[in-house]
N, C-alpha and C positions, 0 to 999 in steps of 0.2 A: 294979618288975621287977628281978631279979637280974643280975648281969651274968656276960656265961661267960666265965669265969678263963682258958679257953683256945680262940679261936677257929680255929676250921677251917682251912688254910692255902688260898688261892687257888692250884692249883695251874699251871694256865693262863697266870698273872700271875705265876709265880715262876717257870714256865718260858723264860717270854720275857725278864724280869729275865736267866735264867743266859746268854741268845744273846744277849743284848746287851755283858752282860761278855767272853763268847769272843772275840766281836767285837774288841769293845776292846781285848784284852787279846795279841791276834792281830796287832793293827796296835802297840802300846806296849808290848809286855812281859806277861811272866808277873805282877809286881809292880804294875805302874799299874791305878787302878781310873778310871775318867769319874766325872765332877764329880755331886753326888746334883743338881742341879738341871737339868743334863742328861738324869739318868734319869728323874727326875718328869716333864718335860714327854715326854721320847720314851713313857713308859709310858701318861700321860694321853692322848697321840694313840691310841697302841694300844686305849682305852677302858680302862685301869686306872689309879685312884686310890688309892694308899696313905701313909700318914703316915711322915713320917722315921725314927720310930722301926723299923716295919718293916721297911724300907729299910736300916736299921745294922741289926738281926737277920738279915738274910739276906746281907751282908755280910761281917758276923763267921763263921755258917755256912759262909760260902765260902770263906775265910779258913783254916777249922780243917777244911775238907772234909766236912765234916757235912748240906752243902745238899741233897741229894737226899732225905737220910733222913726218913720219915713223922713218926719219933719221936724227937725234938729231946733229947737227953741233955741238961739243965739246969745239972749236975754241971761238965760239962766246959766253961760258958761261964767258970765259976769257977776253976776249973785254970787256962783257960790265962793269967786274970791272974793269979793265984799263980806262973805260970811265969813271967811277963815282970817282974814286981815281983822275983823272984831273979835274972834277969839284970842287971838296973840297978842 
């Protein structure tokens, strides 16, 4: 069987993902994200399961403002390390 190169986004589970950071983010700062194994287990109660790497994809998304968008520009994961590799 093939595998699909790009899976569906859960959007239900990326939603709750975003109110969880508000959350967080409401009570610690703009800047502080909650620990990923906080968010695994608060997700897994909610009934969502997803792998860490997800978890840092939607992250990073959040990060560059990109989290809402359908269609994930690939382009600019690569930018923005190209940009932080010229600051340092």
């Amino acid at each position: 069987m093939p595998t699909i190169p790009n899976r569906p986004t859960n959007w239900d589970a990326k939603e709750f993902y975003g109110r969880l950071l508000e959350r967080h983010q409401r009570m610690h700062g703009d800047q502080s994200f909650p620990k990923p194994r906080d968010l695994r287990r608060q997700l897994s109660e909610a009934g969502y399961d997803f792998s860490e790497r997800t978890l840092r994809d939607w992250r990073s998304q959040w990060v560059r403002g990109s989290f809402g968008n359908h269609i994930q520009d690939r382009y600019a994961r690569f930018q923005g390390l190209a940009c932080s590799v010229a600051r340092a």
